[in-house]
ROLOLUM-536666 format. One line per field, with one value per atom (N, C-alpha, C, CB): atom name; x, y, z; residue number from 1. Coordinates in Angstrom, 1 decimal. Glycine has a CB too. Layout:
a (CA|...) $
x (X|...) $
y (Y|...) $
z (Z|...) $
k (NUM|...) $
This chain:
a (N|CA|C|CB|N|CA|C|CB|N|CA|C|CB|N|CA|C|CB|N|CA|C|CB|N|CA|C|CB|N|CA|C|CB|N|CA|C|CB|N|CA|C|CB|N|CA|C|CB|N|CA|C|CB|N|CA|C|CB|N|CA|C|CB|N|CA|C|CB|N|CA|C|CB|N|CA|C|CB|N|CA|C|CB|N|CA|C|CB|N|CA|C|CB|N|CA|C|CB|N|CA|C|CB|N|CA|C|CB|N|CA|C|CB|N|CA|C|CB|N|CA|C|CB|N|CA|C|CB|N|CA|C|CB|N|CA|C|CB|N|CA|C|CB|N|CA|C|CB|N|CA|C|CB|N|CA|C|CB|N|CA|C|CB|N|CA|C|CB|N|CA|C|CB|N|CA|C|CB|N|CA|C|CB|N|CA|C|CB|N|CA|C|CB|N|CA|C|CB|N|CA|C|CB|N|CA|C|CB|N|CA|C|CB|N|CA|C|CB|N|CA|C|CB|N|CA|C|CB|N|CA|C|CB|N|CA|C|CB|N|CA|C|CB|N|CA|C|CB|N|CA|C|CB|N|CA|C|CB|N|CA|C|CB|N|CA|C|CB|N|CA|C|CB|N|CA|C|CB|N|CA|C|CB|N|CA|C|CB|N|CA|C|CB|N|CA|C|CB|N|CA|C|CB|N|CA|C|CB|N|CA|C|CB|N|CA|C|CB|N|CA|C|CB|N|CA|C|CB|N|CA|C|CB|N|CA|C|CB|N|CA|C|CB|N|CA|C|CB|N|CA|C|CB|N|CA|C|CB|N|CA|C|CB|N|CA|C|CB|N|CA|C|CB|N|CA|C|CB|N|CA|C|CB|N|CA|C|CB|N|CA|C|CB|N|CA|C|CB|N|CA|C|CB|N|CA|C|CB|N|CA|C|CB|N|CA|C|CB|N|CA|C|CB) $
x (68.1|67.7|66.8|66.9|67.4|66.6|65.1|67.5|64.1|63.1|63.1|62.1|62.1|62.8|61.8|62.4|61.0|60.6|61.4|59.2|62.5|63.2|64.5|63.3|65.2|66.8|67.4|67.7|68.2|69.3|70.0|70.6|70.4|71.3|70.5|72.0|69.3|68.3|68.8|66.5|68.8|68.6|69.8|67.8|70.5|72.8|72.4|74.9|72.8|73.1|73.9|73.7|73.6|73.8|74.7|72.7|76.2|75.8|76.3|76.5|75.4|75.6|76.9|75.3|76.6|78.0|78.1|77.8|79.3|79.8|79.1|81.0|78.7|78.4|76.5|78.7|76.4|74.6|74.5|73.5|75.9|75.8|76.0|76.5|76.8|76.8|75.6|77.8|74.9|73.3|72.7|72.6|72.8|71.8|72.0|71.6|73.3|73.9|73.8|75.5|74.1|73.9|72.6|74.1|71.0|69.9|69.7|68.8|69.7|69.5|70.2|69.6|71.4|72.0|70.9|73.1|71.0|70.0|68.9|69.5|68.1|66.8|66.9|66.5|67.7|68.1|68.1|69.9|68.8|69.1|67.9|70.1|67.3|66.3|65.0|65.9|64.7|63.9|64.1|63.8|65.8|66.0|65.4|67.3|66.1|65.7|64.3|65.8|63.6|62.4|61.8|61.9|62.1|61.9|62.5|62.3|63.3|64.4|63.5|66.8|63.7|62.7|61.4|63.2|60.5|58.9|58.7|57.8|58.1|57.5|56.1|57.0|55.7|54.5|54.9|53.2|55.7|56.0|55.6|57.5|55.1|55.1|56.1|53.9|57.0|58.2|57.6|59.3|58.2|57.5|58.8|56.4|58.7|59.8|59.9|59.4|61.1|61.0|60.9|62.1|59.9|59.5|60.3|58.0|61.2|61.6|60.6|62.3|59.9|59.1|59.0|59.5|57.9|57.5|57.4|55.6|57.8|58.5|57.1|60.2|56.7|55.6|55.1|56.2|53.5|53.0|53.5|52.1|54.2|54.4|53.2|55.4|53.0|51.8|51.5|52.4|50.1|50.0|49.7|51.4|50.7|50.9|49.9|52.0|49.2|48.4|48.4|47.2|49.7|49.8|51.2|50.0|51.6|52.8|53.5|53.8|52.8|53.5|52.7|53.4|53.4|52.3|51.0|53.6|50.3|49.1|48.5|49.7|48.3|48.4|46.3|49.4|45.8|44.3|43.7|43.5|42.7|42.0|40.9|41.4|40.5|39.1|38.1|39.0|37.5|35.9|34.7|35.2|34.2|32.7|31.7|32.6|31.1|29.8|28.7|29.4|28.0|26.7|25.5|27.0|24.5|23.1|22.8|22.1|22.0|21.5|20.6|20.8|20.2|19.2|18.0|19.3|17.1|15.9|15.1|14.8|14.5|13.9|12.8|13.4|12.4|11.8|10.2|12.4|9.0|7.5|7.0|6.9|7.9|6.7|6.6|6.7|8.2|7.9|8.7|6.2|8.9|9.9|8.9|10.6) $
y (169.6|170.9|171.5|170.9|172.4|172.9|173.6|173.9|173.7|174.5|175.9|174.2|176.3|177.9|179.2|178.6|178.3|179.1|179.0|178.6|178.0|177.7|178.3|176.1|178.7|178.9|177.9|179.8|177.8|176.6|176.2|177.1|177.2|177.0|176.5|178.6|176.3|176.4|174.9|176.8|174.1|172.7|171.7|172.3|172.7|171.9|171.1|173.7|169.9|169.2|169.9|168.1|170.1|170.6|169.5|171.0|169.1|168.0|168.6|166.4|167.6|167.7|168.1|166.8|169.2|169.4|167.8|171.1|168.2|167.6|167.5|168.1|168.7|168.5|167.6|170.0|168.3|167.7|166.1|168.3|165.7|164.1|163.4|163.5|164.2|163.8|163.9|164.2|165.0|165.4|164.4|166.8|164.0|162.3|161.5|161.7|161.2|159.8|159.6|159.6|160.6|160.8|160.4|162.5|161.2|161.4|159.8|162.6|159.0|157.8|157.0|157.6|156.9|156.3|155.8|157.3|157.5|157.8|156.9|159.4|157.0|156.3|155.0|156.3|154.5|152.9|152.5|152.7|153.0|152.8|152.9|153.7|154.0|154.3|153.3|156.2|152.6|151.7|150.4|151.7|149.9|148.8|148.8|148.7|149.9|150.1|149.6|151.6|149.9|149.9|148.6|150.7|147.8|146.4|145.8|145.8|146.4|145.2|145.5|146.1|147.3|147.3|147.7|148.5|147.2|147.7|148.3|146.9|149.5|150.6|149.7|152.3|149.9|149.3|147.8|149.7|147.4|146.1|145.3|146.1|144.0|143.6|142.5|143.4|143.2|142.1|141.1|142.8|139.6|138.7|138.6|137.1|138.7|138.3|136.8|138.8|136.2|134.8|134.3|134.1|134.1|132.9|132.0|132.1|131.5|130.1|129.5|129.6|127.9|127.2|126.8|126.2|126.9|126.5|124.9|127.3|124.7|123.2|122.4|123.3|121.4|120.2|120.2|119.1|120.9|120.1|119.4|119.2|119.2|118.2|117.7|118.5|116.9|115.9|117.5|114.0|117.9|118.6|120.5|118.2|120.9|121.8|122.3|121.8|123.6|123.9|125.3|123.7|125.6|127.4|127.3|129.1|127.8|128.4|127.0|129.2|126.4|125.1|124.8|123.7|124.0|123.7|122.5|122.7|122.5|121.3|121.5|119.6|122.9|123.8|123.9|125.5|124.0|124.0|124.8|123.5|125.0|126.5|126.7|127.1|127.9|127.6|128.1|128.4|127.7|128.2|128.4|126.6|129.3|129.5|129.6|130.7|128.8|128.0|128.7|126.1|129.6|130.6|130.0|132.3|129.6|129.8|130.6|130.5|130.6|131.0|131.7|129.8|133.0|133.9|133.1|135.7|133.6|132.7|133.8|132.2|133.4|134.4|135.1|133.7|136.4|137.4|136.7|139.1|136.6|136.5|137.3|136.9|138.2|139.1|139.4|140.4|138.9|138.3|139.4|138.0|140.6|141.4|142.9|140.4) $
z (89.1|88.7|89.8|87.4|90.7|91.5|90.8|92.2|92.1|91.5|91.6|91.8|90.8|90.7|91.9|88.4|92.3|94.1|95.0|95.1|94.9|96.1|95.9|96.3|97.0|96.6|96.6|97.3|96.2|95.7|97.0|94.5|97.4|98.8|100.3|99.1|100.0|101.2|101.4|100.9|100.8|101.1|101.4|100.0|101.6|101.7|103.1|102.2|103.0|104.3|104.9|104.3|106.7|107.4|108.4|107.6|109.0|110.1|111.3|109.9|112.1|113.2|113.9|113.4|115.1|115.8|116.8|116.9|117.4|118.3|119.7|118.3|119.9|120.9|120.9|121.5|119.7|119.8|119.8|118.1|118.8|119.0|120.1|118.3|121.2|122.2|123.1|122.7|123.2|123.7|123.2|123.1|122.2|121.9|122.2|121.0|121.9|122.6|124.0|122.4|124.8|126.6|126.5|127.4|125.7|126.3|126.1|125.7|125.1|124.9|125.5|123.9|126.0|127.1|128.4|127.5|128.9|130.1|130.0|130.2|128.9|128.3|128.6|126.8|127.9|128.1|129.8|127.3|130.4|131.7|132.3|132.4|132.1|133.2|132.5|133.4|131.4|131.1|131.6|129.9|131.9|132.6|133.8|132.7|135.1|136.5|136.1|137.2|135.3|135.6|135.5|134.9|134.2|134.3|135.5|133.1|135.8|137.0|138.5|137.3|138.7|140.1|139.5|141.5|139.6|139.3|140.1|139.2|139.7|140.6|141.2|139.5|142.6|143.1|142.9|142.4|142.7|142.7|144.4|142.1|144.5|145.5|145.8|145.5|146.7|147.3|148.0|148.2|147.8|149.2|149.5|149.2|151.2|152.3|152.4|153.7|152.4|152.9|154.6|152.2|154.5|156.0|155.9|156.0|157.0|157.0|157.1|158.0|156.7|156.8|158.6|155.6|158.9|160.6|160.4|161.4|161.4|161.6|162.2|162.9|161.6|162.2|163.3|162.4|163.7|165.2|165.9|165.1|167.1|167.9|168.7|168.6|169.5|170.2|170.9|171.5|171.0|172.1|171.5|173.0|170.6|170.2|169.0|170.0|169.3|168.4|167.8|168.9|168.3|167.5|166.8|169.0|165.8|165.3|164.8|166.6|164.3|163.6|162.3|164.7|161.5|160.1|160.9|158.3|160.6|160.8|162.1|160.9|162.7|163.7|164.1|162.9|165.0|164.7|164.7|165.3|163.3|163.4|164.3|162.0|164.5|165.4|164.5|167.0|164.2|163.1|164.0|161.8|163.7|164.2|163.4|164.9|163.9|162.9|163.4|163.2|162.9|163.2|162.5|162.5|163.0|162.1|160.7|163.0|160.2|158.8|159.6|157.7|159.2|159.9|159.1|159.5|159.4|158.9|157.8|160.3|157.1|156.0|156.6|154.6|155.9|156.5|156.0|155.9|156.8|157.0|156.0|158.4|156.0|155.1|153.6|155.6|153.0|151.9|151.0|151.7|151.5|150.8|150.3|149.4) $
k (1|1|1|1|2|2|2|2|3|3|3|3|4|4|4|4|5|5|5|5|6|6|6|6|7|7|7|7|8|8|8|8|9|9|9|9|10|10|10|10|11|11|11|11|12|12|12|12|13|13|13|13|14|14|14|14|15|15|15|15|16|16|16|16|17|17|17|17|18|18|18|18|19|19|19|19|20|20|20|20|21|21|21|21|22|22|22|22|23|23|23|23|24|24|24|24|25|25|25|25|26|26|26|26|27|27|27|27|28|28|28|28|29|29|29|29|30|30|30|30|31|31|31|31|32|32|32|32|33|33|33|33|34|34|34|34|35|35|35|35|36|36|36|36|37|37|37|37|38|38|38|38|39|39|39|39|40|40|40|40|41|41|41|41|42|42|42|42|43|43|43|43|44|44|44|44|45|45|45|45|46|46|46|46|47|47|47|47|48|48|48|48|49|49|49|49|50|50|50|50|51|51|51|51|52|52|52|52|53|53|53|53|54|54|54|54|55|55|55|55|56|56|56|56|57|57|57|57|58|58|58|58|59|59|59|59|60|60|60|60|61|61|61|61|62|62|62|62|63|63|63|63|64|64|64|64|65|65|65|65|66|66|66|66|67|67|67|67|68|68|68|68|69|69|69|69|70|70|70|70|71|71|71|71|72|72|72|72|73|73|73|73|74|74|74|74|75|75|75|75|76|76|76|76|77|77|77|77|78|78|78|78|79|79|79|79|80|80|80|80|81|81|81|81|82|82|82|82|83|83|83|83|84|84|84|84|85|85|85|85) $
């Protein structure tokens, strides 16, 4: 029993054209895809390049090899200030 503020006819199911179902299906397609790319390439993502692995020190050799020698510089401790801050 319809109600009697409303017209009767106001409320008939309407469906969808052809073309709008396609407009959805496409936009959600698109969606889908473009949420993949995204998991697959991350935006700002950080690529690492592969290095071949540098091949063993030989007797003598101290650059460009694994077990290679660093040079460290060992500085003093400044000394604390006299006057106490």
């Amino acid at each position: 029993m319809p109600r009697i503020d409303q017209d009767p006819h106001q409320d008939r199911y309407q469906p969808t054209s052809r073309r709008q179902r396609l407009v959805v299906i496409a936009v959600t397609a698109a969606t889908v895809v473009v949420l993949w790319l995204l998991l697959i390439y991350r935006p700002g993502g950080h690529y690492t390049i592969y290095d071949p692995p540098k091949p063993a020190c030989k007797p003598g050799q101290t650059i460009d090899c694994v077990g290679g020698k660093a040079d460290v510089l060992l500085l003093p401790a400044t000394p604390a200030s006299a006057s106490g801050g």
